[in-house]
Structure formats: C-alpha cells, structure tokens
PDB file of N, CA, C and O in Angstrom, chain B, residues numbered from 101:
ATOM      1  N   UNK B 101     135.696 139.790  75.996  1.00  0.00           N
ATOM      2  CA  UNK B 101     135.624 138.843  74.911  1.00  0.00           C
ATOM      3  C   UNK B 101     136.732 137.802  74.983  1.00  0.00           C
ATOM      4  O   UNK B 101     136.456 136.786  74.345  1.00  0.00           O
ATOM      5  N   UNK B 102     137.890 137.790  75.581  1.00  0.00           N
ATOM      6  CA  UNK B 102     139.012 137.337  75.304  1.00  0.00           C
ATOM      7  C   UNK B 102     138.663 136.331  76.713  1.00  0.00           C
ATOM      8  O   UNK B 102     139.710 135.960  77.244  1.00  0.00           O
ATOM      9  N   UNK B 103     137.696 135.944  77.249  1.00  0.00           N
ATOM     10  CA  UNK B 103     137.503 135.005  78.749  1.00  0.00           C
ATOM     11  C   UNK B 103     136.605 134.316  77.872  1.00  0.00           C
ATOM     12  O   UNK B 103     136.661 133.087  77.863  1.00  0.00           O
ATOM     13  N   UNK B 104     135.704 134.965  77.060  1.00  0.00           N
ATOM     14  CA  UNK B 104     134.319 134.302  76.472  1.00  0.00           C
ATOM     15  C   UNK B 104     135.008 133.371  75.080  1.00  0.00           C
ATOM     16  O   UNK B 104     134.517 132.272  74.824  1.00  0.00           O
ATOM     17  N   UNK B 105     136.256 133.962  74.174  1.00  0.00           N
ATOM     18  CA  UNK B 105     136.318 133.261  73.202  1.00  0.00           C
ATOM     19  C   UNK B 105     137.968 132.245  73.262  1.00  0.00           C
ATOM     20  O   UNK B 105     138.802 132.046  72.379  1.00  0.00           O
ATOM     21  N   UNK B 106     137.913 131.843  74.523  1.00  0.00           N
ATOM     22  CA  UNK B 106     138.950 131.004  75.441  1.00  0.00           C
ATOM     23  C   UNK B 106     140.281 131.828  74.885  1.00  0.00           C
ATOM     24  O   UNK B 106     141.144 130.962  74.742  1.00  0.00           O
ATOM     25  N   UNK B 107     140.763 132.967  74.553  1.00  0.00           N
ATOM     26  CA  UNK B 107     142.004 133.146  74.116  1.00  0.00           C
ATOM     27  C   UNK B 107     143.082 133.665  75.687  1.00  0.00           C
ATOM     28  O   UNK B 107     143.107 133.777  76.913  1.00  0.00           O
ATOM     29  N   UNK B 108     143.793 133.817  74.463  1.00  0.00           N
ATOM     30  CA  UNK B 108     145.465 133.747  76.298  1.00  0.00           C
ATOM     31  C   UNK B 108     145.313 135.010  76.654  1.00  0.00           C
ATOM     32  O   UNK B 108     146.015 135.305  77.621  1.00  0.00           O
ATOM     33  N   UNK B 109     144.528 136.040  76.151  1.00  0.00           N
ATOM     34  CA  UNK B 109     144.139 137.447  76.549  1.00  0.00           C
ATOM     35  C   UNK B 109     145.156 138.590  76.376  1.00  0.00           C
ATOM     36  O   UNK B 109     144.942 139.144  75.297  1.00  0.00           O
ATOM     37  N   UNK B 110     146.129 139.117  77.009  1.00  0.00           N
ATOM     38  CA  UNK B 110     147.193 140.421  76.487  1.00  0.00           C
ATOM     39  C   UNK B 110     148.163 139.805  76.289  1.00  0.00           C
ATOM     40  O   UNK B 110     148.444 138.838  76.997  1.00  0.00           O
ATOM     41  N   UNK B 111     148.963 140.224  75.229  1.00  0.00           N
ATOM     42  CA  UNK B 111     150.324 139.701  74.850  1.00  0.00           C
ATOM     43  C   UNK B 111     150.995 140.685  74.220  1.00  0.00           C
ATOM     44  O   UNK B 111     150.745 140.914  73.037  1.00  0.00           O
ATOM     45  N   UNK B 112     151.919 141.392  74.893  1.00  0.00           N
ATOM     46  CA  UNK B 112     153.095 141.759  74.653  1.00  0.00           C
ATOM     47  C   UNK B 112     154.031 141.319  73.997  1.00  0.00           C
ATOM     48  O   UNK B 112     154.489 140.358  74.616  1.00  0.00           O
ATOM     49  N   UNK B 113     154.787 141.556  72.722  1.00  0.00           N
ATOM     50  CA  UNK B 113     155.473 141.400  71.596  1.00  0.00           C
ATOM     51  C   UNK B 113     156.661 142.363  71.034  1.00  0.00           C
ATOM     52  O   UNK B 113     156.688 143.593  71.069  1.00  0.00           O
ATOM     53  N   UNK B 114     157.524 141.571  70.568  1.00  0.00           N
ATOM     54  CA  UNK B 114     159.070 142.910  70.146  1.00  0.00           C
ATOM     55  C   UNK B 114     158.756 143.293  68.688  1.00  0.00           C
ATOM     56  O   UNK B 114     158.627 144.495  68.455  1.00  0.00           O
ATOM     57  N   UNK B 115     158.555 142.005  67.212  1.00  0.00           N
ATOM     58  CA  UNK B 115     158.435 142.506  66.215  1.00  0.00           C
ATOM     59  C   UNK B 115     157.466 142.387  65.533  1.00  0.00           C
ATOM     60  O   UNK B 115     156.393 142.314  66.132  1.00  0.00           O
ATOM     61  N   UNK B 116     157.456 142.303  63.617  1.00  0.00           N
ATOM     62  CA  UNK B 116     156.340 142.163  63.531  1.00  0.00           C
ATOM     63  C   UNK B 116     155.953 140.603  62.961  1.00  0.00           C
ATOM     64  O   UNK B 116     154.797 140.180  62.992  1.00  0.00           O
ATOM     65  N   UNK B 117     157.143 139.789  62.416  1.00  0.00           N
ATOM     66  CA  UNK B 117     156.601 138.102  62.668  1.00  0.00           C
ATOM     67  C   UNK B 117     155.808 137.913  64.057  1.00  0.00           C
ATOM     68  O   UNK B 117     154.718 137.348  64.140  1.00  0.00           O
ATOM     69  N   UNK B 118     156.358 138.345  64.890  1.00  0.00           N
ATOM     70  CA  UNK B 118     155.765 137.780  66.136  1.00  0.00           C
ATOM     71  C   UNK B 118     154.627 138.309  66.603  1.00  0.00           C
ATOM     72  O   UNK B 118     154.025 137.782  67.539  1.00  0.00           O
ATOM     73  N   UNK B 119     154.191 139.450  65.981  1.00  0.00           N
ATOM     74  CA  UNK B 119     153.002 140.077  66.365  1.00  0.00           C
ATOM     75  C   UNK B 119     151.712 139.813  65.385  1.00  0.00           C
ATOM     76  O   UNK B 119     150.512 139.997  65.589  1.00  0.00           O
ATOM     77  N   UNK B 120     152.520 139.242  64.084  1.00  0.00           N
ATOM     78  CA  UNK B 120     151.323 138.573  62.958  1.00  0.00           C
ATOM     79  C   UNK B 120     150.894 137.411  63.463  1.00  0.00           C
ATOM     80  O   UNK B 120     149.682 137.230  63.343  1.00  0.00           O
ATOM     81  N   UNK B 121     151.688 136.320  64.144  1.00  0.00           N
ATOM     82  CA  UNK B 121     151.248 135.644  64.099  1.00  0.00           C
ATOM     83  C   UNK B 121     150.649 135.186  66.074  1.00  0.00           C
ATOM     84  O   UNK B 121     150.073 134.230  66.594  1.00  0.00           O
ATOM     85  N   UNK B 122     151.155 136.360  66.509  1.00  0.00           N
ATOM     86  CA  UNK B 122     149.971 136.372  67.678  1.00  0.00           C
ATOM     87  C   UNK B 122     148.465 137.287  67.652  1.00  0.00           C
ATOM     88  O   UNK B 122     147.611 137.418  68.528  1.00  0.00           O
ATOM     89  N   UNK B 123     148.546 137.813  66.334  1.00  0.00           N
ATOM     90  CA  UNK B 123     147.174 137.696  65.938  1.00  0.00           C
ATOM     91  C   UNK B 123     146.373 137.178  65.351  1.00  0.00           C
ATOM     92  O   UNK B 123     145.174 137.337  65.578  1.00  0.00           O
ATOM     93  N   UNK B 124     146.962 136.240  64.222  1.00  0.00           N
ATOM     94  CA  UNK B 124     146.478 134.915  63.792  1.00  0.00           C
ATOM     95  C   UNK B 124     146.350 133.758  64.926  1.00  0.00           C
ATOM     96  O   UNK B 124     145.441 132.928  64.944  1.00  0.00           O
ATOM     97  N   UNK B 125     147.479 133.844  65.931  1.00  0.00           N
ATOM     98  CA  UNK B 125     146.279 132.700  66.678  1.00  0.00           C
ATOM     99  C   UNK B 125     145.467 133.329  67.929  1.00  0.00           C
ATOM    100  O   UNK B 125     145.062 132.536  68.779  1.00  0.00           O
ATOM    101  N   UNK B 126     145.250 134.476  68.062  1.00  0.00           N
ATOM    102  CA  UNK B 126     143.886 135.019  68.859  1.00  0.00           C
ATOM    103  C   UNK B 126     142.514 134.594  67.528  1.00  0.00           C
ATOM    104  O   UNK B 126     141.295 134.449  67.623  1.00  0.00           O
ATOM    105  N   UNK B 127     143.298 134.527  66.589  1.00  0.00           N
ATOM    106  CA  UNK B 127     141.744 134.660  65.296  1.00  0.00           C
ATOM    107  C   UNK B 127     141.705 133.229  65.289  1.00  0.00           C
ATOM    108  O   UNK B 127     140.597 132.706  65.165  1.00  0.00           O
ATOM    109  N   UNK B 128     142.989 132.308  65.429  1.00  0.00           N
ATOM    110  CA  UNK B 128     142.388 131.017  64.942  1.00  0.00           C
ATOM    111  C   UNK B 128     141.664 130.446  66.346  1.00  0.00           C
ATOM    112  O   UNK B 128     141.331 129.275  66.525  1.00  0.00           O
ATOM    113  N   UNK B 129     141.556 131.173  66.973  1.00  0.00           N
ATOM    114  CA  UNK B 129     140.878 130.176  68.239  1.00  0.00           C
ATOM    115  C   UNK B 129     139.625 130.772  68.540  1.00  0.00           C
ATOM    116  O   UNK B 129     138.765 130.288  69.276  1.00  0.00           O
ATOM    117  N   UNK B 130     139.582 131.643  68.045  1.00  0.00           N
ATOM    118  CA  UNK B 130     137.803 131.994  67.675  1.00  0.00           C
ATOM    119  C   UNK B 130     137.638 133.637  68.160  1.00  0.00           C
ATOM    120  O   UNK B 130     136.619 134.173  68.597  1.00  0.00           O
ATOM    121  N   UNK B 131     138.816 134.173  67.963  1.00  0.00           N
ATOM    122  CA  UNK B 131     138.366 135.652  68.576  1.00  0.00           C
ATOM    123  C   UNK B 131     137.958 136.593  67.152  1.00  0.00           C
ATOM    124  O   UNK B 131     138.724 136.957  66.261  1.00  0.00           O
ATOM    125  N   UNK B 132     136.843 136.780  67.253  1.00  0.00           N
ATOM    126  CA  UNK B 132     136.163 137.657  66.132  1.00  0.00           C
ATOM    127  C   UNK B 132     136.807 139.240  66.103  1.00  0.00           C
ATOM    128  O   UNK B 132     136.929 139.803  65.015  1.00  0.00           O
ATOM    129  N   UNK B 133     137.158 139.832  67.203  1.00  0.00           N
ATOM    130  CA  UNK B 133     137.781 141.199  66.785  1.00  0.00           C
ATOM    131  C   UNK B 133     139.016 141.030  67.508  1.00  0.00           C
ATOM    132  O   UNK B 133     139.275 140.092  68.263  1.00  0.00           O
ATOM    133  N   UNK B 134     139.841 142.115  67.191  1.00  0.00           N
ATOM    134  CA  UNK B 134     141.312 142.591  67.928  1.00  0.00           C
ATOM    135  C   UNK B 134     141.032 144.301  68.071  1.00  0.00           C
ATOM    136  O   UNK B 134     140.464 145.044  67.270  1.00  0.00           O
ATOM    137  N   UNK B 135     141.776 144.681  69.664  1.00  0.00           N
ATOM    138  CA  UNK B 135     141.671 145.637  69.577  1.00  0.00           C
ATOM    139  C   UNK B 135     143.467 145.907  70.115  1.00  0.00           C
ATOM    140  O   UNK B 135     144.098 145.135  70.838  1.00  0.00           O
ATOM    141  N   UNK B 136     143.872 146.925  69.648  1.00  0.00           N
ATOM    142  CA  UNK B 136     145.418 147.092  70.188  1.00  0.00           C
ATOM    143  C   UNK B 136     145.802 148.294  70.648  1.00  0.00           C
ATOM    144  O   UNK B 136     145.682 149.412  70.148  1.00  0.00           O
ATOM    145  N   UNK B 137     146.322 147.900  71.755  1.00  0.00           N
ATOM    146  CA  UNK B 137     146.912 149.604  73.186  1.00  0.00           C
ATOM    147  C   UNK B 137     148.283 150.006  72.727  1.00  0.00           C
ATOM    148  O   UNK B 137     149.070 149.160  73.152  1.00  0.00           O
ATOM    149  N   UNK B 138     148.776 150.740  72.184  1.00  0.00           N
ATOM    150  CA  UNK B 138     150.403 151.019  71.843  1.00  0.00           C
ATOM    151  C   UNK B 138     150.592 151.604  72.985  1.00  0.00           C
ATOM    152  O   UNK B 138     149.730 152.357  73.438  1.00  0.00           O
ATOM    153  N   UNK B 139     152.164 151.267  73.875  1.00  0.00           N
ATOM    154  CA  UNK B 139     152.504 151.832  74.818  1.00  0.00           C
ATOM    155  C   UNK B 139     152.775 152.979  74.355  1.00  0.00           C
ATOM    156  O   UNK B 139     152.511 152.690  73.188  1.00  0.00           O
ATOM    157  N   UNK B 140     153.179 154.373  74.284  1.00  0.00           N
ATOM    158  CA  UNK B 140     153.972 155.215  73.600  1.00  0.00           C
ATOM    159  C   UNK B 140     155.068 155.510  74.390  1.00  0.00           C
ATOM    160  O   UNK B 140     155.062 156.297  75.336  1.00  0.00           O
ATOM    161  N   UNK B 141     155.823 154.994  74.066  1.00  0.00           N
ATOM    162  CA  UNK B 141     157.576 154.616  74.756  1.00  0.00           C
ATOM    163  C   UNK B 141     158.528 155.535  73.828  1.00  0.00           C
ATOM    164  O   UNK B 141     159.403 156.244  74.326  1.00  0.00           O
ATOM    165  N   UNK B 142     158.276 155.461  72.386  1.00  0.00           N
ATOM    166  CA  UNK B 142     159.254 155.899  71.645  1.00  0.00           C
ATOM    167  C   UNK B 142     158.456 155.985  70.224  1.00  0.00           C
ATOM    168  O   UNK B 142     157.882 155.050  69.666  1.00  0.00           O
ATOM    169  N   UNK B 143     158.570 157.465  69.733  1.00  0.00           N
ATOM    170  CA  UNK B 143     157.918 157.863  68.797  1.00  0.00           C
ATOM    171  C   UNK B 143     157.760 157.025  67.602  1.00  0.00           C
ATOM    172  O   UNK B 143     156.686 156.641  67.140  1.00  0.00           O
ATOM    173  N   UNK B 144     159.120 156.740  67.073  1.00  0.00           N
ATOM    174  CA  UNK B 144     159.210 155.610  66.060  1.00  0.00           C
ATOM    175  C   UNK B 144     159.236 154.477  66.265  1.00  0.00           C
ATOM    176  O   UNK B 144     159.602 153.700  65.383  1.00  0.00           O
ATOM    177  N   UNK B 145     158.831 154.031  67.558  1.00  0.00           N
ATOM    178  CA  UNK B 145     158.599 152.619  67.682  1.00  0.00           C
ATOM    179  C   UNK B 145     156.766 152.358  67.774  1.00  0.00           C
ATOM    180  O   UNK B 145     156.167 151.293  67.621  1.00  0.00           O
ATOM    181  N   UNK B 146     156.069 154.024  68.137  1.00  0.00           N
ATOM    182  CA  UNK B 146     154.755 154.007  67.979  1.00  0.00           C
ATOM    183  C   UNK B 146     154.080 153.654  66.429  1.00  0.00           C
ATOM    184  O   UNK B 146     153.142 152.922  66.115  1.00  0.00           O
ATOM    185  N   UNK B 147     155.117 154.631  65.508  1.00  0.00           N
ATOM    186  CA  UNK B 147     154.747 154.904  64.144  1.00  0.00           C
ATOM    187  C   UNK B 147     154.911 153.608  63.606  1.00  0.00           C
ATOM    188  O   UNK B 147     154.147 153.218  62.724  1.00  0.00           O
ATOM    189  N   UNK B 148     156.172 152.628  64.204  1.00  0.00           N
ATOM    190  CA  UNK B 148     156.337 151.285  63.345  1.00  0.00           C
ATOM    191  C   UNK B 148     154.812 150.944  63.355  1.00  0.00           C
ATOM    192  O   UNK B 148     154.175 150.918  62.302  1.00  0.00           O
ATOM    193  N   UNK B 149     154.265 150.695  64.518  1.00  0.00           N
ATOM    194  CA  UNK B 149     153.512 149.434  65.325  1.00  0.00           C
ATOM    195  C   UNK B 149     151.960 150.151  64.428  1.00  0.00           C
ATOM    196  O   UNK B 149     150.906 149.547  64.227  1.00  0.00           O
ATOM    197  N   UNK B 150     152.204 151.170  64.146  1.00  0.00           N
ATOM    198  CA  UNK B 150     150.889 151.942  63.389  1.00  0.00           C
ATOM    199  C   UNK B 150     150.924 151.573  62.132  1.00  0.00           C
ATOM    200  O   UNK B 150     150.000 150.886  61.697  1.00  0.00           O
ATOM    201  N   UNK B 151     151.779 151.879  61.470  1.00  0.00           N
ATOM    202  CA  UNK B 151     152.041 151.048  60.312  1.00  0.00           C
ATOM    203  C   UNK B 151     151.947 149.454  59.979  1.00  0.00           C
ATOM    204  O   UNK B 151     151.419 148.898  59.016  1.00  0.00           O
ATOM    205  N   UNK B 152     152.674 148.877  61.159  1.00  0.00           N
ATOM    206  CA  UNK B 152     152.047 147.479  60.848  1.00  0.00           C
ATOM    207  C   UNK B 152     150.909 146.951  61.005  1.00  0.00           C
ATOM    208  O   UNK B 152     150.595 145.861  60.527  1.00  0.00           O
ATOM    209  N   UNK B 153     150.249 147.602  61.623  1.00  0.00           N
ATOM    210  CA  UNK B 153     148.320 147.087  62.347  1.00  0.00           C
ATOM    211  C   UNK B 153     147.861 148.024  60.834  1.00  0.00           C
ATOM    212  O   UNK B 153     146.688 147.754  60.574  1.00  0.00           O
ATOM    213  N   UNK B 154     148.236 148.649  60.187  1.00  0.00           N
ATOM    214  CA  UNK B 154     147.121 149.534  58.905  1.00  0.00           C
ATOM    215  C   UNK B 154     147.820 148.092  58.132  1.00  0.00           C
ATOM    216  O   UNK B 154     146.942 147.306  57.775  1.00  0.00           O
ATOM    217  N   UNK B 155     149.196 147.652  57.837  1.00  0.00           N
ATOM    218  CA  UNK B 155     149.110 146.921  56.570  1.00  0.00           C
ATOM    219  C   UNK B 155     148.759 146.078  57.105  1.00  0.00           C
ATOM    220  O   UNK B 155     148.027 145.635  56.221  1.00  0.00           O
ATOM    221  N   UNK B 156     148.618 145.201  58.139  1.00  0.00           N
ATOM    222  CA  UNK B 156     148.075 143.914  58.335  1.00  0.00           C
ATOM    223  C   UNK B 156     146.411 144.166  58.074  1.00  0.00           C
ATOM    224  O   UNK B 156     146.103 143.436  57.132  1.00  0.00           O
ATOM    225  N   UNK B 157     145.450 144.778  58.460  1.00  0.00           N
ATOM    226  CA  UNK B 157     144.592 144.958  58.247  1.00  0.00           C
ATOM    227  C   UNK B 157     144.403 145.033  56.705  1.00  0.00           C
ATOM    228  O   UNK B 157     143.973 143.995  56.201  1.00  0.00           O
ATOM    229  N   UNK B 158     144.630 145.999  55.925  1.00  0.00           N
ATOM    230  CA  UNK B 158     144.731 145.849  54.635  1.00  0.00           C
ATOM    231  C   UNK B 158     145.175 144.727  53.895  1.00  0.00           C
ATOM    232  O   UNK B 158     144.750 144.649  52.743  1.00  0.00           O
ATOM    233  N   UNK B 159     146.182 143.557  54.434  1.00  0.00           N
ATOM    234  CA  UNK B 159     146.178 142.040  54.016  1.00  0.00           C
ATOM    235  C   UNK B 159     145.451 141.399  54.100  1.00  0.00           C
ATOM    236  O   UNK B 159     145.468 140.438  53.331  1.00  0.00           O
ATOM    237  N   UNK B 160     144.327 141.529  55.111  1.00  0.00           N
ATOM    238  CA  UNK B 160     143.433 140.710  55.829  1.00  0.00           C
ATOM    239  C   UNK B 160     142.165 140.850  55.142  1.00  0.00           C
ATOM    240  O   UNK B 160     141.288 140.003  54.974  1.00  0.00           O
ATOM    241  N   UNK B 161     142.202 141.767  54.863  1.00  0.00           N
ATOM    242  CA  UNK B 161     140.746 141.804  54.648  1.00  0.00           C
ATOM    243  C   UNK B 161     140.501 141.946  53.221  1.00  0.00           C
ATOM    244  O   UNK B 161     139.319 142.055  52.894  1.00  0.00           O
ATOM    245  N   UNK B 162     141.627 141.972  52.058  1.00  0.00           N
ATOM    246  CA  UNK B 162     141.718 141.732  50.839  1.00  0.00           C
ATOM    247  C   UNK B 162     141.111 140.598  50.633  1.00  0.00           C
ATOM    248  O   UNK B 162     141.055 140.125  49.498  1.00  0.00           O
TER     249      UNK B 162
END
C-alpha cells in the first residue's frame, strides 16, 4: 500500500511528537491504514510505544 498511496514507506522514530506527526503525514498523503512493527529492544520502551499507538488511536477516531 505504501508504493500504491505514494508515501515515504518505513520510518523509524525516537519520540512521540515525532511519531504523531509521521503518522499524520503518511494519512495526509493518502494512506488509508497504518500498521506498526515495535522492535522489542527494551521492555519499557515497548510498553511506551504501546501506549502511545492505543492513545493516538483513541484521539483519532473520537
């Protein structure tokens, strides 16, 4: 999907400004879903990144 809806395709990211708004512009350029791979590197850096993809979702779709 990410060849078909012209986006920059995987992007790797440190927080979560920077990860909101590299999913706002996969959405503003026409990508209808997101799907996201957590490396699991470090337990609480898994749990952050879980936590922020449930509340962003729950912002979004309010």
């Amino acid at each position: 999907m990410v060849d078909m809806e012209k986006a920059e395709g995987q992007t790797s990211v440190g927080d979560e400004i920077t990860l909101r708004e590299e999913i706002l512009k996969q959405r503003d350029a026409g990508a209808a879903e997101f799907n996201a791979y957590i490396m699991h590197t470090n337990k609480s850096l898994t749990e952050r990144t879980l936590q922020f993809l449930s509340d962003f979702r729950r912002a979004e779709t309010v």
